[in-house]
N, C-alpha and C positions, 0 to 999 in steps of 0.2 A: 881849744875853745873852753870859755870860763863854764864851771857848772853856775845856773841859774839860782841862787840862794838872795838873801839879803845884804850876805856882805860883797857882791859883786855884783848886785842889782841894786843901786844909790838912790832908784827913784822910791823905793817905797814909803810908807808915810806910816809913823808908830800914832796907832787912835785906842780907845778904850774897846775893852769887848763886851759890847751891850746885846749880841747875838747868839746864841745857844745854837748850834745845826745839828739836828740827826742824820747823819749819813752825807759818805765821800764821794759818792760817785759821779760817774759823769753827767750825768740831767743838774745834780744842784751845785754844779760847778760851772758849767757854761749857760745855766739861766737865771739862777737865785743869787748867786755870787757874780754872774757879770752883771746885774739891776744893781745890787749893792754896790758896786763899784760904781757907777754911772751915780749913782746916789753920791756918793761920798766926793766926787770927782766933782761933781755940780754943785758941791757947798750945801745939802740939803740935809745928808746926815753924816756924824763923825762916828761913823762905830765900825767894830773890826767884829770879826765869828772866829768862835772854837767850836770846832768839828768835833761830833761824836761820834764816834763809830758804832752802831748799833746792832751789829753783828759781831759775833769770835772771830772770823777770817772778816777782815778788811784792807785797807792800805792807806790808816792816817798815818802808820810807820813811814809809807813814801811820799807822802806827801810830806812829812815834818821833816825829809832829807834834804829838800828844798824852800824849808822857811816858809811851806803855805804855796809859796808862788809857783803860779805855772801859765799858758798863753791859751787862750780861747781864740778860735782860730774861725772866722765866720764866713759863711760861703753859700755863695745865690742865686735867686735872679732876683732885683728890688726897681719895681717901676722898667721891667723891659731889661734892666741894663745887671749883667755882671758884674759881681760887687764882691769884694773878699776884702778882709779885715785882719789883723793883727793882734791882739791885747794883753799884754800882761797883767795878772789879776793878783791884787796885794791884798786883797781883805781879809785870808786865814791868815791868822797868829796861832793859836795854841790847838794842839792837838789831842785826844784824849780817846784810848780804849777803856771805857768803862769794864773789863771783862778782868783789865791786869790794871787797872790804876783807881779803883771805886772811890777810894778816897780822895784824889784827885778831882773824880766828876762829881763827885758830894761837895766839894768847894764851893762851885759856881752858883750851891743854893744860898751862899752866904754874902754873892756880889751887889755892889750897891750898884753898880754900873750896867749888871743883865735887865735886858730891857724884853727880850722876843726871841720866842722859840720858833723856827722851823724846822721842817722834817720831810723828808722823802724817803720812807722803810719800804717801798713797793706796796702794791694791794694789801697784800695781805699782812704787813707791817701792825695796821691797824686791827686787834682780833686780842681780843677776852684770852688770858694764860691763866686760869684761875687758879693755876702753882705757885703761881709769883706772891707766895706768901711769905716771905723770910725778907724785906726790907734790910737786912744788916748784912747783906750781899746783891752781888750786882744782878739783878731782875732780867730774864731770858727776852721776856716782850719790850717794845717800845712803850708799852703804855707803861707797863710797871716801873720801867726807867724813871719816866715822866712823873710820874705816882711818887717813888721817892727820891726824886729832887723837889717838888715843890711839896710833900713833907718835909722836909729837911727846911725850907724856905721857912714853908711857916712856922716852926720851932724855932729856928734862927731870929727871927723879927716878930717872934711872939705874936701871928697874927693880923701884923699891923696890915691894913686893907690897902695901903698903896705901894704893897711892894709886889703885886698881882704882875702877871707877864702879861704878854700881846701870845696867843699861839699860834702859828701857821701852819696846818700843814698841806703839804702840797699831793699827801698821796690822790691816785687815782679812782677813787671810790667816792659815790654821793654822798652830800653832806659831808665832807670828811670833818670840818670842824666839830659839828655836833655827832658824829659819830665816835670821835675820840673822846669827845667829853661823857659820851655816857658811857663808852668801856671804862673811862678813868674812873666816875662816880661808882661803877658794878667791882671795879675791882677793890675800890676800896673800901665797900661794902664788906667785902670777902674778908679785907684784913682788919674789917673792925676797928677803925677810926675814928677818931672824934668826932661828935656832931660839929663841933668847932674847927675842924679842919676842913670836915666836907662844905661848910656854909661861906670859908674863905675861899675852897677851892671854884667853887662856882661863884663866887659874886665878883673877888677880886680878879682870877684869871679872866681873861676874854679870848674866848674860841671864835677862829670862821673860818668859813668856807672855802677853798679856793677853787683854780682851776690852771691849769699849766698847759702854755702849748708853746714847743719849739719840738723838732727833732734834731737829738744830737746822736748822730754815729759814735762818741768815744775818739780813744786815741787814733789819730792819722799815722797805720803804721809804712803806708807805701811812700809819705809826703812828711814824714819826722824829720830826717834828715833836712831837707831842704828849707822845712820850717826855722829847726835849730839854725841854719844859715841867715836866715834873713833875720831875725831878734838878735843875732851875735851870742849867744846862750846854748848849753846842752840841759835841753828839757825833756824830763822823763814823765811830766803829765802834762804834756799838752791835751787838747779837748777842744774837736770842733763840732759847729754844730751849722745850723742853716738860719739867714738873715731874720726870719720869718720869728717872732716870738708874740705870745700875749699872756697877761697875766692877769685875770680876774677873780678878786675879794669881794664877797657879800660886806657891805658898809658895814662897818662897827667903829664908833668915833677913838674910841682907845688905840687899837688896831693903826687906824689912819692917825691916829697923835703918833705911835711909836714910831712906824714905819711908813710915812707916806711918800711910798714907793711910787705914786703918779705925778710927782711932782717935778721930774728930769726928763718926760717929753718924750719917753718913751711909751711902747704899749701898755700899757697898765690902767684897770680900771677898779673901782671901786662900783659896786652896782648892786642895785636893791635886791634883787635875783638873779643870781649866776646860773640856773637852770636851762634859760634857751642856749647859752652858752655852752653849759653841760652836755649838754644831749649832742647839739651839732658837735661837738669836738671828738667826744666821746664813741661815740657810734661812729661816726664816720670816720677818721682819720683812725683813732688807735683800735676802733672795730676792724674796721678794713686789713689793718698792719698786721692783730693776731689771727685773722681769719686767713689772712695771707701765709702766715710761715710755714706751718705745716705741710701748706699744699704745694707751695715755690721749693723750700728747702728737699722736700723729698721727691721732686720734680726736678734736683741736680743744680739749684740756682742758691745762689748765695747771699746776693744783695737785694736791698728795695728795690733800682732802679732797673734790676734786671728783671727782676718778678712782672712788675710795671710795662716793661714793655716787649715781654715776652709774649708771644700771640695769645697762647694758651691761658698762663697764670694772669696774664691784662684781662682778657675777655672776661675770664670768672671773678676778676677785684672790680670790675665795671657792673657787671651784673648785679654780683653780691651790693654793691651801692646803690645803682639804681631801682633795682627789682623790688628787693629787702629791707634796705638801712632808710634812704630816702623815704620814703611812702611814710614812718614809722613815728616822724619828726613833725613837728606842726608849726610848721613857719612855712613862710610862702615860696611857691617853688622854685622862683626865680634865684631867689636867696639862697635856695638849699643846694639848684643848678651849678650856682657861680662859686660856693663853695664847697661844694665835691669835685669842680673842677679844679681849683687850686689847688685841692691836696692832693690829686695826679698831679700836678705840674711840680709839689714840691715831694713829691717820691722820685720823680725824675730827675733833682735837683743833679746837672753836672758835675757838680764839686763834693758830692757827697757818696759816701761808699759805705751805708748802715747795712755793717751786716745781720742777717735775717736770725742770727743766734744771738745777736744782743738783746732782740727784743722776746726770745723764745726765753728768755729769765723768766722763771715763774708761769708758765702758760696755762698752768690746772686752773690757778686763781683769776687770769688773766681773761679766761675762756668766758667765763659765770663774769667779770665785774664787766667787761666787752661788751661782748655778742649774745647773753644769754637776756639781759634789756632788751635790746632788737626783737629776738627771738620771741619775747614773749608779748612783746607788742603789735609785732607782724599776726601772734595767731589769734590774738586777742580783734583784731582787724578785719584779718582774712579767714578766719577760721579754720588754719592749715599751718603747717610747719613749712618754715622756708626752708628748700632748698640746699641752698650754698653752702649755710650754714651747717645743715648737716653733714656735707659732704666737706667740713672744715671738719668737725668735728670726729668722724672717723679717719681724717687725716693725723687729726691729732692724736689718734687711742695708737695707732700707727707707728707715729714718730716717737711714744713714750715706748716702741720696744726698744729703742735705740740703736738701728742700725738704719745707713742707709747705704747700701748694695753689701758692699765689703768693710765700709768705717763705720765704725764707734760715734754715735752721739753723745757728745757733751750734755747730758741732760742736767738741769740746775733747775731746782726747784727745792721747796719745804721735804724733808724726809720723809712723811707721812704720806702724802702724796706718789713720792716714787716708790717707795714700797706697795703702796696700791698697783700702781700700773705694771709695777714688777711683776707683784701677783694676778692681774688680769691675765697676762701673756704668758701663763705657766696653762691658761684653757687652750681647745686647740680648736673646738667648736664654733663659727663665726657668730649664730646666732646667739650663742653663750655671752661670749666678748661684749656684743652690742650693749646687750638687755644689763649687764654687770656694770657696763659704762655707765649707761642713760642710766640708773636706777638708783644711783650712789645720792640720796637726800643729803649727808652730811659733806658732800662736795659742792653739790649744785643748788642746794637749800630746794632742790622740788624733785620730781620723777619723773624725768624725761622721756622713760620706758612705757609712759602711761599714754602718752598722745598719739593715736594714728595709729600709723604703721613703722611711727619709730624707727623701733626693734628691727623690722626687714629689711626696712629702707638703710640703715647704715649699717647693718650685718652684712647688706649687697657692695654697697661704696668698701667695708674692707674687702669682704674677700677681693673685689678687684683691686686694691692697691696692692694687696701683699699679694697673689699670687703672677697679678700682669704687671705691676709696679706703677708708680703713681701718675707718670706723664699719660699710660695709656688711659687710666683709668679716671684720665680728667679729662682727657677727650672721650673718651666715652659719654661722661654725663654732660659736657659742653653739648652733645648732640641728642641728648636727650629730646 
């Protein structure tokens, strides 16, 4: 069987690269890049993306082994009916570790042809490096990347106010448009920039908002094999995900001239306020997902759809929805019903096998950008701490010891971070642990350790996980 590259794949199509991407992974590969596709395939737009890799360890190395290309693999329920799809994806051209190629990714400030940046760094992707002083090397944050290429840009075109980008980025935090733009504007305060650069950098760029929903599992590694069969290809980055997508931009007319990615008839909206979108998406589906891992994963369960319909881990992702997440949201409840249902039906999804550590990347950040909204809108409401949440929450102080029975957790997250949890679980005292957790302001931007009874209340939820283990200790407070 041929390897899948460009000179044994004849359909691909050579276009300009008007697209800057931060980040290889699987989310901006079978959602951002299959739209772009659907784009370019419908005659709407001709542009091709160079991947940046925005971390030291990545795999634009493997994906540049196969010329960019690889198969999106889609798999469902669409309208009642079972639905799987096939797609080879040609839209990556050029690849680029900014870590060993600087000079390379300083290029693309000088294309006449880059038209839009997107970006998927995780949560915490987006976040002030106030190190990132030294511009004549390649900058640790996204932002500072971003910082200098579009210095470099505007030294290149001296300024000129129409060679401004479209920027997207898709991370998972509120506002991310305007959230990126004022770490950009603070950082480059720090590096003492030109007023002339900061007045291009804001009037010619155009920042928005977005919103991303599909779930993608990653690589199919039980259905490679059979996949490679059916394309006639040996592909080493395939990437499937679930039929279900939407992608909502706050309107900005620049933005929609560059990329008007609503215009091929897929999910995609443009909308004056992305916020009810926000919230319902947010809270619910990716709430639910991290509130889920800890409790499923150290309960001996692997996947979503096992957690889902596991009596145990279902009953308390029902609960934690309807008790907690639901109430929190201000749309009507029929609306909120009918979609909390669907996002049970697509953790069920047959065809999908997301395991419950792919989305355990990052979960310190994940916890606070989640479920700590819920959380503080539930007490805000009810005048009390929910529940579920906390009992996620000392699941998670749990599963950052890293073990669960006899194995080693794969834990991945910021260093800072796991050095913390390192050192939590060097205490041995559970009401220590709790109050250590809850208390950390420079994690949680507040002091958890301050409401209620906090403190006892998940000082109790661990000792019972660690010392009865977690399935008992979830029936325990299931019967609460």
């Amino acid at each position: 069987m041929n390897d899948l590259n460009r000179s044994n794949y004849t359909k691909s199509v050579k276009r300009p690269v008007k697209i800057l991407q931060f980040g290889e992974g699987n989310f901006l590969r079978a959602f951002v890049d299959w739209i772009l596709q659907n784009l370019n395939d419908s005659g709407v737009i001709n542009a091709n993306v160079a991947v940046v890799q925005p971390m030291p360890m990545g795999r634009v190395a493997e994906l540049a082994k196969q010329d960019g290309l690889y198969t999106v693999c889609l798999e469902g329920i669409d309208k009642g009916e079972k639905v799987q799809s096939r797609r080879i994806i040609d839209v990556l051209s050029d690849f680029i570790n900014p870590f060993e190629e600087y000079d390379k990714y300083l290029s693309y400030a000088k294309s006449e042809d880059l038209e839009v940046i997107i970006s998927n760094t995780t949560e915490a992707g987006i976040a002030l490096d106030p190190t990132d002083t030294d511009l004549t090397k390649c900058p640790k944050s996204f932002p500072g990347k971003l910082l200098a290429l579009l210095n470099a840009r505007y030294e290149h075109f001296n300024g000129d106010i129409s060679k401004g980008l479209a920027i997207i980025p898709c991370e998972l935090i509120d506002h991310n448009g305007d959230e990126l733009k004022r770490v950009m504007l603070e950082l480059a305060g720090i590096n003492k920039m030109s007023m002339g650069f900061i007045k291009w950098l804001t009037e010619a760029n155009h920042f928005t908002s977005t919103l991303v929903d599909r779930i993608v599992p990653g690589y199919p590694r039980d259905a490679a094999a059979e996949i490679c069969e059916e394309i006639g290809f040996q592909d080493n980055n395939i990437v499937k995900g679930e039929i279900f997508h939407l992608w909502v931009l706050q309107k900005e007319a620049f933005v929609q001239e560059k990329l008007p990615a609503d215009k091929s008839g897929l999910n995609v909206i443009f909308a004056d306020d992305i916020t009810p979108y926000k919230q319902r998406k947010v809270k619910i589906l990716n709430g639910s997902h991290t509130a889920m891992v800890p409790v499923a994963y150290m309960s001996g369960i692997d996947t979503v759809r096992e957690s889902v319909e596991d009596e145990d881990v279902g009953k308390f992702v029902q609960e934690l929805v309807n008790d907690e997440i639901k109430p929190t949201i201000d749309l009507p409840k029929d609306e909120m019903d009918a979609f909390a249902n669907s996002v049970i039906e697509r953790f069920k999804n047959p065809f999908i096998r997301h395991e419950l550590m792919s989305i355990a990347l990052n979960s310190t950040t994940k916890f606070k950008t989640r479920l700590l909204p819920t959380y503080n809108d539930y007490r805000a409401k009810f005048g009390k701490s929910p529940k579920h949440i906390l009992f996620s929450f000392a699941s998670l102080c749990v599963f950052y010891k890293g073990k669960r029975g006899d194995e080693d957790i794969k834990l991945a997250d910021d260093q800072k971070y796991l050095d913390f949890w390192k050192e939590l679980w060097t205490k041995t005292d559970y009401t220590d642990i709790a109050k250590t957790a809850l208390c950390q302001k420079d994690i949680w931007e507040q002091d958890l350790s301050a409401d209620d009874d906090n403190v006892s209340v998940v000082a109790g939820y661990i000792k019972n996980i660690v010392e009865n283990g977690e399935r008992a200790a979830l029936k325990a407070f299931l019967g609460e």
